[in-house]
C-alpha positions in Angstrom: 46.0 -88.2 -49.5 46.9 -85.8 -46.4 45.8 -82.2 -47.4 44.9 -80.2 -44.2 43.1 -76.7 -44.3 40.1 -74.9 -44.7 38.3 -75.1 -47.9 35.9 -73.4 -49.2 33.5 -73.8 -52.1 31.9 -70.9 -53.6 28.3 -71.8 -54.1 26.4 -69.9 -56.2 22.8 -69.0 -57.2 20.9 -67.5 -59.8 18.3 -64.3 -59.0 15.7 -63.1 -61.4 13.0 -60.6 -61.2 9.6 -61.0 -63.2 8.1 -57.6 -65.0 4.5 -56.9 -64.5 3.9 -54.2 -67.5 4.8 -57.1 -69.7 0.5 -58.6 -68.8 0.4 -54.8 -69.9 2.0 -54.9 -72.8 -0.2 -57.5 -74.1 -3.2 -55.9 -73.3 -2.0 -53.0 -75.5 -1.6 -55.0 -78.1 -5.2 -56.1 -78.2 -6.8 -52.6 -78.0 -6.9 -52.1 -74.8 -7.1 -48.2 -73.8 -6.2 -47.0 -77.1 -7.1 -43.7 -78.8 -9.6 -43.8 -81.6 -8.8 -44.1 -85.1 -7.8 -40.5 -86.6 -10.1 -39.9 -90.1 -8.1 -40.4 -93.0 -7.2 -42.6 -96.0 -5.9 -45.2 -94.0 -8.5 -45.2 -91.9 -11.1 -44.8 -94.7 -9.9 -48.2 -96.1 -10.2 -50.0 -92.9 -13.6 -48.4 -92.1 -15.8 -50.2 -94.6 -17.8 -52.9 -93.1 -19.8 -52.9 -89.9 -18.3 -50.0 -88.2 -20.1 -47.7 -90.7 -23.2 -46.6 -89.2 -21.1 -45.2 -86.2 -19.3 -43.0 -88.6 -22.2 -41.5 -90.3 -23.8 -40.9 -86.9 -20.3 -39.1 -85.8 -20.7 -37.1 -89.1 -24.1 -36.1 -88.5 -23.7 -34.8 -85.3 -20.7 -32.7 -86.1 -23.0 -31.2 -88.9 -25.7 -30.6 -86.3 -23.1 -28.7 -83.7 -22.9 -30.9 -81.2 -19.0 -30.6 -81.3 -16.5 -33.2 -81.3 -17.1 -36.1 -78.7 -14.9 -36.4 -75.9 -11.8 -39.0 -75.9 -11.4 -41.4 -73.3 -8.7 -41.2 -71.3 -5.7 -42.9 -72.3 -3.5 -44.8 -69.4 -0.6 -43.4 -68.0 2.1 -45.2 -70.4 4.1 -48.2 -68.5 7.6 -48.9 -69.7 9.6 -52.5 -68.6 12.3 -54.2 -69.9 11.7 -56.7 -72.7 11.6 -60.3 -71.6 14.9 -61.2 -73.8 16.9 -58.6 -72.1 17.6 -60.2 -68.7 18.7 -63.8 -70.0 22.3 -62.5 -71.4 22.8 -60.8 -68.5 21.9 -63.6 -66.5 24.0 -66.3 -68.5 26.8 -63.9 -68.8 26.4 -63.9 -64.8 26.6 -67.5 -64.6 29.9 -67.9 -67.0 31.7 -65.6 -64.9 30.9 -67.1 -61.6 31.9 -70.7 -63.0 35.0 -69.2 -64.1 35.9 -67.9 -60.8 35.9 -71.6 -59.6 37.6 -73.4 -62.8 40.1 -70.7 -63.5 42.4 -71.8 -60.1 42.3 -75.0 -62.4 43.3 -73.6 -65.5 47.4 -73.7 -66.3 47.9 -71.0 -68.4 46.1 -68.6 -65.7 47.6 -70.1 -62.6 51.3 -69.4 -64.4 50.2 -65.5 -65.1 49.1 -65.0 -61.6 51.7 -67.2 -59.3 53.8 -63.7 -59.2 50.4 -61.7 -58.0 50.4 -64.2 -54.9 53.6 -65.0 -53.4 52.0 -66.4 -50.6 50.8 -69.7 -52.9 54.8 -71.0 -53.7 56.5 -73.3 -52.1 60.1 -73.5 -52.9 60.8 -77.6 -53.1 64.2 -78.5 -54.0 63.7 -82.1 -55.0 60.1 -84.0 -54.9 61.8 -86.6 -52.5 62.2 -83.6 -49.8 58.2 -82.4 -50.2 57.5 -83.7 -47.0 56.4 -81.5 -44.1 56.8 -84.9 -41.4 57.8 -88.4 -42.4 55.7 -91.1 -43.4 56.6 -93.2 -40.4 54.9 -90.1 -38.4 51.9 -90.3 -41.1 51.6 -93.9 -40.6 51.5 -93.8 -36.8 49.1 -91.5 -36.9 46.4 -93.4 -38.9 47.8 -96.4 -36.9 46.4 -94.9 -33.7 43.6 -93.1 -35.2 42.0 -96.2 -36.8 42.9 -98.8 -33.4 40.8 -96.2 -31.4 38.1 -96.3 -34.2 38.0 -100.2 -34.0 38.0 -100.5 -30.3 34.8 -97.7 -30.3 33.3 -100.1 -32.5 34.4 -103.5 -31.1 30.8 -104.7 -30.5 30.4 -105.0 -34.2 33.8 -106.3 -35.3 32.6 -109.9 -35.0 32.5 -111.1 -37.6 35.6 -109.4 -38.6 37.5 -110.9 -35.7 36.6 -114.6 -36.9 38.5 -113.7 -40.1 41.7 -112.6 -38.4 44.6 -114.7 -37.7 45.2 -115.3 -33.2 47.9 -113.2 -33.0 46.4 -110.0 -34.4 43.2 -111.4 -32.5 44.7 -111.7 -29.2 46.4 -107.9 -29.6 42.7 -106.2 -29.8 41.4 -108.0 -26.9 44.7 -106.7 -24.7 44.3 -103.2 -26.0 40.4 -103.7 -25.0 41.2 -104.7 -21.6 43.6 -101.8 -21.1 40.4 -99.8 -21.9 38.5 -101.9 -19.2 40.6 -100.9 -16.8 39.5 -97.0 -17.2 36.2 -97.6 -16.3 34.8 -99.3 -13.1 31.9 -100.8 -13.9 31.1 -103.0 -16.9 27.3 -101.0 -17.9 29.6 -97.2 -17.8 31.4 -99.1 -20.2 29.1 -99.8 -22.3 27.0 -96.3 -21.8 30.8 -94.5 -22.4 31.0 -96.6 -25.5 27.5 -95.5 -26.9 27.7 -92.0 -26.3 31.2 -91.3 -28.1 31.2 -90.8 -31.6 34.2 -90.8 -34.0 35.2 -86.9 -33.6 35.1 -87.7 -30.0 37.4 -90.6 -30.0 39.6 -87.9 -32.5 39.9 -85.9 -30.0 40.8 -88.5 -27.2 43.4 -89.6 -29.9 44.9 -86.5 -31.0 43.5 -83.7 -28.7 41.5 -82.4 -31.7 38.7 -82.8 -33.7 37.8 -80.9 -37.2 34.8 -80.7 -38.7 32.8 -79.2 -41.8 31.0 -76.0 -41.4 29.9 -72.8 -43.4 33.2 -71.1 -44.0 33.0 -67.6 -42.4 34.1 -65.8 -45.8 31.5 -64.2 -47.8 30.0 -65.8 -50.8 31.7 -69.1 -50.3 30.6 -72.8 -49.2 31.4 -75.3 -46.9 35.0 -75.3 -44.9 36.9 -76.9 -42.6 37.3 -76.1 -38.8 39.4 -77.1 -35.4 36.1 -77.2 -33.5 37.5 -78.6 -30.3 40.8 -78.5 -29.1 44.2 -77.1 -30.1 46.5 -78.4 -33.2 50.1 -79.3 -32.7 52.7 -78.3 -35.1 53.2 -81.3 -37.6 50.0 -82.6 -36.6 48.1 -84.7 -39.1 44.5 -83.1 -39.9 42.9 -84.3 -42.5 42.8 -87.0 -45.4 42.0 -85.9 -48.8 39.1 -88.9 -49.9 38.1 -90.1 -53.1 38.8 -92.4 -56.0 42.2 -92.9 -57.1 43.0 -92.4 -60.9 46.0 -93.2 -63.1 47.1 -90.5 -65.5 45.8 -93.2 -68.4 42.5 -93.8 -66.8 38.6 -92.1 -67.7 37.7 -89.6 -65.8 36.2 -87.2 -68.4 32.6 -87.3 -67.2 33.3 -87.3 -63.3 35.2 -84.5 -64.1 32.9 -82.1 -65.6 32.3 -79.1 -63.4 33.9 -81.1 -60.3 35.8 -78.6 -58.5 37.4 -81.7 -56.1 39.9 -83.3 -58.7 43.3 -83.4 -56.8 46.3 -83.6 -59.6 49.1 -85.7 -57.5 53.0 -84.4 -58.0 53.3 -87.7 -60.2 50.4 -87.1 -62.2 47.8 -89.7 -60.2 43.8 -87.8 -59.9 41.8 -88.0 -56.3 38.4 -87.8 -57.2 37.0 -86.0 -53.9 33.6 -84.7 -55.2 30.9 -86.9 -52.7 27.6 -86.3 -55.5 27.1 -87.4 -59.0 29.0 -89.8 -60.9 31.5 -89.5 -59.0 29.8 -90.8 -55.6 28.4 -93.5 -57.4 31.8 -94.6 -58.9 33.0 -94.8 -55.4 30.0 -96.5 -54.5 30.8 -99.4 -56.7 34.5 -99.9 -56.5 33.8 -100.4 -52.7 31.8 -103.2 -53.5 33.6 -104.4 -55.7 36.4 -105.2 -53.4 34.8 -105.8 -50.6 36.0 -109.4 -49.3 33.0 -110.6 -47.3 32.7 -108.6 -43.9 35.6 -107.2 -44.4 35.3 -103.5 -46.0 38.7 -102.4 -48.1 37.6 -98.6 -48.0 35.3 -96.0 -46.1 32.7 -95.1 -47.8 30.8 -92.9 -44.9 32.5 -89.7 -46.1 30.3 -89.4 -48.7 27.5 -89.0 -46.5 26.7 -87.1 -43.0 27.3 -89.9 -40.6 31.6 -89.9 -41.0 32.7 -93.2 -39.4 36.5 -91.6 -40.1 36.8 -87.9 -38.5 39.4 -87.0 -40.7 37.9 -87.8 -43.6 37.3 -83.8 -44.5 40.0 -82.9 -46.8 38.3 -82.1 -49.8 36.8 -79.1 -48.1 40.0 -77.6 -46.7 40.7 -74.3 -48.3 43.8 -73.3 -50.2 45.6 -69.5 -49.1 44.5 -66.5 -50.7 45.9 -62.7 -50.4 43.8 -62.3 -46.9 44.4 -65.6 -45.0 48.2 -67.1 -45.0 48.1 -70.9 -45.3 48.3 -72.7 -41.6 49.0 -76.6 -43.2 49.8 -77.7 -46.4 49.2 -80.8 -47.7 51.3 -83.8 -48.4 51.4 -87.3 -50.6 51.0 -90.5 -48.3 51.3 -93.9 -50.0 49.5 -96.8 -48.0 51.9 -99.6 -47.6 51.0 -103.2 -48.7 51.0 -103.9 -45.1 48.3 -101.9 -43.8 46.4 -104.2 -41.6 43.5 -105.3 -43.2 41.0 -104.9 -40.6 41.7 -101.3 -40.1 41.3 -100.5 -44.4 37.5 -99.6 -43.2 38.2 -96.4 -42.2 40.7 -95.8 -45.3 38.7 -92.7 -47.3 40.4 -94.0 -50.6 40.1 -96.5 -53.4 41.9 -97.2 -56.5 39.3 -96.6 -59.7 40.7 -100.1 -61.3 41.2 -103.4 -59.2 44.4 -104.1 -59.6 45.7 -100.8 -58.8 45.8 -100.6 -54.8 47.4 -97.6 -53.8 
């Protein structure tokens, strides 16, 4: 899944405050500071007991003239905000701001507010004409993207190679001996092959490379950049990765608060999220059809080290009112063909077996 752009996902975080009068508060309630008892029937009731000889002293010096005895000084009073008060706010605070991120989800919003935004439609006569560049042009692309990959990596293809019938065989070692004839001596070679990493062969490939960075609009997440280079009209930039759903498939508790579910024009899912369950439902359908050393999907995206570049478009943001859209995405089938040593750099799998897509 091709989806090119900057995304951006709003993170968000909660903030509280702690009130010191509440210690106060307590101490109140314990006596602390306060006024003595005013003489009366009340207090007559509660004054039998212990606390009796200090009354009849109090009364005798009153009758002797000595005059009332001074009241201690009361504290200055302290007010705060009971402890109950700040939790609605705060989980009022927290619904809203997880509605901000679902509601661009949420069909009977997005119909009210397509006319608010007329920058978000795209006029598509027919579903067979949604397509920005061919397929033949998407194909080439990840043709060349991936050969340049394997080459990089051609040290530890081994094992891979073994498997491979002689033909395909002897077409990597030609294309590695065109890349022997760049460099002069043999140990550059293998310093030139160290040093490059897979945004660097990207942008020996396509004269680009992208990358994921903190997005430079306030109060949002991650995004995606051109960090090097300069984009060419019709360019591919990005795959969209994840786990492939059918429409009849589970995906109820991957999807729960997983802002990366892409809804295909015929209905398939893309789980893109790279944490929770849905990472480790990746995890295990890439085991699961692995065949030997030979991988049938990439699962580096879902960590820092990204053996595929492109592998980014989960984080590409869609257009808002501020920013026009510079790509848009597009659906990308992977023939049955594909070859079979380059599927390790393929960012997708199907969630059941015998579903490839």
């Amino acid at each position: 899944m091709l989806k090119p752009h900057e995304k951006e996902q709003v993170q968000t975080g909660a903030s509280f405050q702690l009130c010191a009068p509440l210690a106060q508060r307590a101490g109140v309630k314990k006596g602390e500071g306060r006024e003595p008892a005013q003489r009366g029937p009340g207090a007559a009731r509660h004054s039998k007991g212990g606390n009796r000889g200090g009354r009849d002293n109090a009364a005798r010096s009153a009758r002797a003239g000595a005059g009332p005895s001074p009241r201690p000084a009361s504290p200055a009073p302290t007010w705060s905000r009971p402890r109950g008060a700040a939790m609605p706010r705060r989980l009022l605070r927290g619904l809203w701001q997880r509605w901000r991120r679902y509601k661009y989800r949420f069909v009977p919003w997005i119909a009210l507010n397509l006319s608010h935004n007329p920058r978000t439609l795209r006029y598509v006569p027919e579903e067979s004409k949604d397509k920005v560049i061919s397929d033949e042009d998407v194909l080439g692309t990840l043709l060349k993207v991936f050969q340049a990959l394997f080459l990089n990596d051609f040290d530890k293809q081994s094992e891979i190679l073994t498997m491979l019938p002689e033909p395909v065989k002897s077409k990597y070692q030609d294309l590695l001996a065109l890349e022997h004839q760049r460099v002069t001596l043999l140990e550059n070679r293998h310093q030139q092959q160290n040093i490059l990493k897979p945004e660097e062969i990207l942008y020996k490939t396509l004269g680009f490379t992208v990358a994921r960075a903190t997005s430079s609009l306030i109060s949002a997440g991650k995004g995606v950049f051109v960090t090097k280079g300069l984009v060419p009209k019709g360019a591919v930039v990005s795959m969209y990765p994840g786990t492939v759903y059918q429409k009849y498939e589970p995906i109820f508790f991957q999807s729960i608060g997983n802002p990366f579910i892409f809804r295909c024009l015929d209905g398939v899912l893309i789980d893109g999220n790279d944490k929770g369950i849905s990472k480790a439902v990746y995890r295990s359908c890439n085991g699961r059809d692995r065949l030997g050393p030979l991988k049938m999907s990439d699962s580096t995206w879902l960590t820092s080290e990204i053996n595929n570049p492109l592998a980014v478009g989960q984080y590409v943001n869609n257009c808002s009112n501020d920013r026009a859209a510079n790509v848009c995405y597009q659906e990308f089938d992977v023939p049955a063909v594909f070859p079979i040593e380059l599927k390790q750099y393929l960012p997708n799998i199907a969630y059941s077996y015998d579903k490839q897509r």
